[in-house]
DRENTINU-325630 format. One record per residue (C-alpha): residue in three letters; chain; x, y, z. Coordinates in Angstrom, 3 decimals. Layout:
R   resn   chain          X          Y          Z
R    ALA       A          X          Y          Z
...
REM end
This chain:
R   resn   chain          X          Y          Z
R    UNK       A   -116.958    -56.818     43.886
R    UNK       A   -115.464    -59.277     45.438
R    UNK       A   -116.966    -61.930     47.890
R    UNK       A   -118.732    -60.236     51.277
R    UNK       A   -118.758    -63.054     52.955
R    UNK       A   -114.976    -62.102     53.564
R    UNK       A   -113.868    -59.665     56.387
R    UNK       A   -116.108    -56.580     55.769
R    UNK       A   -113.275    -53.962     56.278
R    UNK       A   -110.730    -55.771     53.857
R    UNK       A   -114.190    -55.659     51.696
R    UNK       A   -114.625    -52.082     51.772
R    UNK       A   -111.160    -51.366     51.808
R    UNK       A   -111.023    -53.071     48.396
R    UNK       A   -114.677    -50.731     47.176
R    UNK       A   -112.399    -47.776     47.919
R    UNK       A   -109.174    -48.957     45.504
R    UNK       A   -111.954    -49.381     42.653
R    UNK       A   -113.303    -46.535     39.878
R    UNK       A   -114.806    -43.643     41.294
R    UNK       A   -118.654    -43.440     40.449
R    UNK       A   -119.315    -40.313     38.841
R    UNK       A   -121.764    -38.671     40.498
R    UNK       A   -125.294    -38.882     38.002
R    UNK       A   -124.243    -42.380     36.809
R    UNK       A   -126.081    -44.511     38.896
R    UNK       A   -129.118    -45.215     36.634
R    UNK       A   -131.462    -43.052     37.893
R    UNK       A   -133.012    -39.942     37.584
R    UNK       A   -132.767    -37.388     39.943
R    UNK       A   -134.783    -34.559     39.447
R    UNK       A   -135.533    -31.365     41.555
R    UNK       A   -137.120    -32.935     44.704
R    UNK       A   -137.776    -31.879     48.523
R    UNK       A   -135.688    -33.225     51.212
R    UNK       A   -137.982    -36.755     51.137
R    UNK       A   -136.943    -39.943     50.145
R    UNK       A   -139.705    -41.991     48.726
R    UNK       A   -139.588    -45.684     50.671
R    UNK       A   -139.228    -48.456     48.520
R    UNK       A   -140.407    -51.106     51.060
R    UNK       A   -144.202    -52.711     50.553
R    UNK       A   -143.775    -53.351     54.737
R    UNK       A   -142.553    -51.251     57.498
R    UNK       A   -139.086    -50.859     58.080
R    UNK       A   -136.513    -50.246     61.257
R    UNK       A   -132.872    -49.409     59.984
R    UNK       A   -129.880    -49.914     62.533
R    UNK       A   -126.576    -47.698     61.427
R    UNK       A   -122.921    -48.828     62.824
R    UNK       A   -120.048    -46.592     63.293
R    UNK       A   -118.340    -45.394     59.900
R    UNK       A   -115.575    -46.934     59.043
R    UNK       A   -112.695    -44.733     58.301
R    UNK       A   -110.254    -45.815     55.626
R    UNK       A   -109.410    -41.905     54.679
R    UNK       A   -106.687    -41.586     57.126
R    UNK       A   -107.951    -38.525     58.091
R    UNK       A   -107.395    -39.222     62.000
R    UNK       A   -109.392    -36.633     63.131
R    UNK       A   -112.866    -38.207     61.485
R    UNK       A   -115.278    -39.064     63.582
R    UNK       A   -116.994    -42.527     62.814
R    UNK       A   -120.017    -42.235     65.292
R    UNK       A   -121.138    -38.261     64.256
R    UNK       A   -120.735    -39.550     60.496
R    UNK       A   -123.160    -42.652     61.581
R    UNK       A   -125.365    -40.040     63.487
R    UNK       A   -125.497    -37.568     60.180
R    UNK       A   -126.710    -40.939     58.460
R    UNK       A   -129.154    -41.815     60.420
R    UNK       A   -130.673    -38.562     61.009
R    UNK       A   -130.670    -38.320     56.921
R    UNK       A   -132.395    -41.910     57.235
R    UNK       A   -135.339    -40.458     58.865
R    UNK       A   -136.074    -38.637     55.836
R    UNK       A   -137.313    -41.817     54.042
R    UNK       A   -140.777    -42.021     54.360
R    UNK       A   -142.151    -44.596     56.916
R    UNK       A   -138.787    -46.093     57.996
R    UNK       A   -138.080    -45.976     61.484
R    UNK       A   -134.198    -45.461     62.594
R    UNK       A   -132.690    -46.620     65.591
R    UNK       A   -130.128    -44.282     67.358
R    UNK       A   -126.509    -44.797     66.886
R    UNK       A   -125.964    -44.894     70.343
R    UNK       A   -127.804    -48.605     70.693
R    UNK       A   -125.598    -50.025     68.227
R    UNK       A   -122.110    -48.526     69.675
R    UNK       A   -123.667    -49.690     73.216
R    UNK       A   -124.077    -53.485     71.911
R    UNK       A   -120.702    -53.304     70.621
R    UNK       A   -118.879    -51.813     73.560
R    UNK       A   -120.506    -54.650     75.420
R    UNK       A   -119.006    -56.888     72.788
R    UNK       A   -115.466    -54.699     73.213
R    UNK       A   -115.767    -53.573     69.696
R    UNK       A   -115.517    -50.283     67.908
R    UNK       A   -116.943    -51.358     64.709
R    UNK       A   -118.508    -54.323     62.287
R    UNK       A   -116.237    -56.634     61.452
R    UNK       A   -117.914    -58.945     59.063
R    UNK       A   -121.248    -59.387     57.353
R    UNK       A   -122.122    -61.545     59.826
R    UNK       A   -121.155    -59.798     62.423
R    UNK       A   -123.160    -56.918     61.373
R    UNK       A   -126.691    -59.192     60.886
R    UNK       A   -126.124    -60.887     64.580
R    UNK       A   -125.739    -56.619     65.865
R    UNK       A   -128.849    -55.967     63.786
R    UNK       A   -131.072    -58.964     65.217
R    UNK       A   -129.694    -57.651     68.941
R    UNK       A   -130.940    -54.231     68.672
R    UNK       A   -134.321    -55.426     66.980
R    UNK       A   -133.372    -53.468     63.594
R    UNK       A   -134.977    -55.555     60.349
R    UNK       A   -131.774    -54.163     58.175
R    UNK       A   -128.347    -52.231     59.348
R    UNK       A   -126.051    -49.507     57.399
R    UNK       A   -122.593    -50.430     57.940
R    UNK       A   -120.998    -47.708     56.006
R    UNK       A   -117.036    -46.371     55.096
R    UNK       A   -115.283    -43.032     54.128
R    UNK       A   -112.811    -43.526     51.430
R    UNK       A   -111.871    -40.408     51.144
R    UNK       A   -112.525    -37.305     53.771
R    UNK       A   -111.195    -33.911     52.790
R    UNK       A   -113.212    -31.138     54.369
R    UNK       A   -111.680    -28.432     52.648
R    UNK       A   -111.944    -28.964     49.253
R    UNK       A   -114.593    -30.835     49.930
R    UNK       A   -114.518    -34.288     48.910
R    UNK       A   -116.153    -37.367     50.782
R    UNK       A   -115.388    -41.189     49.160
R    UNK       A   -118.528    -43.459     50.280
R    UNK       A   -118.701    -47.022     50.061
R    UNK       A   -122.249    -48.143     51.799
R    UNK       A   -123.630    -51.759     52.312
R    UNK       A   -127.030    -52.582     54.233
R    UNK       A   -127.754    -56.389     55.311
R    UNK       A   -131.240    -57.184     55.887
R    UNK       A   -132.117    -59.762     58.672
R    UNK       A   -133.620    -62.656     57.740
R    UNK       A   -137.102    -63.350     58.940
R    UNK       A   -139.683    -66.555     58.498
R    UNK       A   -141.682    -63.581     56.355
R    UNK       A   -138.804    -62.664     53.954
R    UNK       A   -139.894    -60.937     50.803
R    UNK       A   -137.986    -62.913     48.093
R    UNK       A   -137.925    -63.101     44.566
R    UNK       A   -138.548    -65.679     42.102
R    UNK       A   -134.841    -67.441     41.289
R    UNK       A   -135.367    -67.642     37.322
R    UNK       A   -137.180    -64.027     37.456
R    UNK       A   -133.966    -63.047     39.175
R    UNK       A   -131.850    -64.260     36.686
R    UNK       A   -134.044    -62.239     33.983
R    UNK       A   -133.123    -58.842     35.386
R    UNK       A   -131.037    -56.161     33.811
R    UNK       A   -128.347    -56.977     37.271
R    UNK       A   -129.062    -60.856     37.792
R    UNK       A   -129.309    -61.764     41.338
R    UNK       A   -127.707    -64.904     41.885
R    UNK       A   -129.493    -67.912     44.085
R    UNK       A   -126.995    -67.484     46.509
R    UNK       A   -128.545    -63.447     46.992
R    UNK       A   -131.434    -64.465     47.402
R    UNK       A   -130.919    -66.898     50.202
R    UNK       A   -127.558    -65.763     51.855
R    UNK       A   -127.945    -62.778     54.583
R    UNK       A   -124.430    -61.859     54.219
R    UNK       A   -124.758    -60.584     51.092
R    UNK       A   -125.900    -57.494     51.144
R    UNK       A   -129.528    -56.283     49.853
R    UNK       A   -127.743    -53.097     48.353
R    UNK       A   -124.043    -51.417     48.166
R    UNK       A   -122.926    -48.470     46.525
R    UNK       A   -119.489    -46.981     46.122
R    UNK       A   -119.638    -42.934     45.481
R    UNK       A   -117.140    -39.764     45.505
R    UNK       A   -118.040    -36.290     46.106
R    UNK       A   -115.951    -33.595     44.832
R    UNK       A   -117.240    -30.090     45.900
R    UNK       A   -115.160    -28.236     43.091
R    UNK       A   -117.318    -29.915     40.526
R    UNK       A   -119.851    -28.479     38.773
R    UNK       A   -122.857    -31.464     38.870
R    UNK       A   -121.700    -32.161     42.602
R    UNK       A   -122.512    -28.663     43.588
R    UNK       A   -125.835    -28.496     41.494
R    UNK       A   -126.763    -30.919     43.226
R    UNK       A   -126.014    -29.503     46.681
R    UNK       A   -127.867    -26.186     45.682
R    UNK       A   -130.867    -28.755     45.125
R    UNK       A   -130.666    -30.183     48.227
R    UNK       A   -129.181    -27.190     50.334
R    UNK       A   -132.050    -24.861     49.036
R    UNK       A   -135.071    -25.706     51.195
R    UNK       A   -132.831    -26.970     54.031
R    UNK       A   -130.611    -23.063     53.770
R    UNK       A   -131.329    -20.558     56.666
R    UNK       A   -132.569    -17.679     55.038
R    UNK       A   -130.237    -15.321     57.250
R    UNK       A   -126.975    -17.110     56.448
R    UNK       A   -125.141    -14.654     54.253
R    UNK       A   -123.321    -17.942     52.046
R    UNK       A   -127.131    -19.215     51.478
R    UNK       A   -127.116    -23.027     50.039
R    UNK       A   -123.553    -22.543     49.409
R    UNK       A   -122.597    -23.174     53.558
R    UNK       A   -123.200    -26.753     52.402
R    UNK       A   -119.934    -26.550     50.556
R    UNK       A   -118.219    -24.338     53.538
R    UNK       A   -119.397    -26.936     56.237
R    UNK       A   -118.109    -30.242     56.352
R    UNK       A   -120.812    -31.691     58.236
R    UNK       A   -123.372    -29.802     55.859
R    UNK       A   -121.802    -31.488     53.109
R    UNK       A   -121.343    -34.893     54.555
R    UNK       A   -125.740    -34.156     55.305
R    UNK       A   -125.497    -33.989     51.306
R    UNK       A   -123.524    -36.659     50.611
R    UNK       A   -125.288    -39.174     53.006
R    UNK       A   -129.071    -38.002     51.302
R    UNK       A   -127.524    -38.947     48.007
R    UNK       A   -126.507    -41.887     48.451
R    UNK       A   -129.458    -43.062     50.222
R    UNK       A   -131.740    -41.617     47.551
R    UNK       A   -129.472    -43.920     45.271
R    UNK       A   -129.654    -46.790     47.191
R    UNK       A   -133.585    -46.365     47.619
R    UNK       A   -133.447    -45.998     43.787
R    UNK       A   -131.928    -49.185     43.546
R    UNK       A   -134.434    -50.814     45.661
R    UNK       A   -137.075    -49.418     43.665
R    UNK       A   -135.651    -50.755     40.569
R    UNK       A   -135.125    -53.997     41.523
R    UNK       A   -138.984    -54.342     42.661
R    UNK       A   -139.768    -53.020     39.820
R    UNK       A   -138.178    -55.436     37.554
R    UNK       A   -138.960    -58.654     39.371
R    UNK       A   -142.828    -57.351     39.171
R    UNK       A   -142.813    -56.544     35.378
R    UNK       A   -141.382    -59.937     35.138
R    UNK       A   -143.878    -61.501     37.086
R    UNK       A   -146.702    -59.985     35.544
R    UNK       A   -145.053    -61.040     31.898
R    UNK       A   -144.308    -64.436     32.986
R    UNK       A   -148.114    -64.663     34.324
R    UNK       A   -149.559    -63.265     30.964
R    UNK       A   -147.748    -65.955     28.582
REM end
């Protein structure tokens, strides 16, 4: 990936030219589970989301109802609060902006609306009848005098090393994901029957299977993926620097 320091939608614009993910091939696990997303965080957490940016070309997307279907998926992780959509497009009307237009950018809107990390998020690809959805997702965390960080040569032991400059630059983000959604395919719509099933109305005659038929049912999907992912990644990462911690402390 290249710098993020740069513009942010050049940035993205550039996620969306690279390989599709496949979805299941992010390194973790994902087993049968209820709509929760287990929080990664050891403090409390308030997530800001900015308007989707839309480089699908679909002119008829909507970037602030796909940043509302985010956040309301965000409030499924456990003890994160999530600030509405509407404070972050008010700050930037204000500003007479749309959408984020760098990294920084995106911190100084974050630190405005009292949010400790923002979402600034992009559809790649937006068919709603097939359906497929391209995400590319980043979140920037706010600095704070209480920062969690992680020990630089610990960092530099893990599986992804995490450069100094990550672990002192804000405009790098915490995490980023690129992912594509195709409908049609077999693991894609496992995985919605998983996540559609204790979500489904019992009296809808399509059952889990609206979540294909509904493109903001499927978009619901795709958003609760990726933030499970992104969680996952989170996890990891703790993970890692800890067992590396508690090795390093044991020699």
């Amino acid at each position: 990936m290249t710098d993020p320091a740069r513009n942010l939608p050049r940035l993205l614009g550039r996620i969306a030219a690279a390989a599709i993910v496949a979805l299941g091939a992010a390194g973790c696990v994902h087993t049968d589970k209820e709509t929760a997303v287990t929080n990664p965080y050891e403090r409390g957490m308030t997530f800001a989301v900015a308007p989707v940016l839309n480089f699908s070309g679909d002119a008829h997307f909507d970037p602030v109802k796909a940043a509302d279907l985010l956040a309301s998926e965000l409030t499924y992780v456990e003890g994160v609060s999530v600030l509405p959509v509407s404070r972050v497009v008010a700050y930037l009307t204000v500003q007479g902006k749309q959408q984020i237009e760098s990294p920084a950018h995106a911190l100084a809107v974050a630190q405005a609306v009292g949010a400790d990390a923002i979402w600034v998020a992009a559809v790649t690809e937006y068919d709603p009848f097939t359906p497929v959805v391209g995400l590319a997702i980043q979140i920037y965390s706010v600095p704070t005098d209480a920062q969690e960080s992680l020990d630089p040569v610990l960092a530099e032991r893990m599986a992804r090393p995490i450069s100094p400059r990550e672990l002192s630059d804000p405009t790098i983000p915490r995490q980023q994901l690129q992912l594509v959604y195709n409908g049609t395919h077999a693991n894609v719509a496992d995985a919605v029957r998983r996540f559609a099933t204790p979500r489904s109305e019992q009296d809808s005659p399509l059952g889990w299977k609206e979540y294909l038929k509904v493109q903001t049912l499927f978009l619901r999907f795709c958003w609760h993926d990726a933030i499970d992912r992104l969680m996952c990644q989170e996890r990891w990462h703790r993970l890692a620097a800890t067992t590396d911690n508690q090795t390093e402390q044991s020699q």
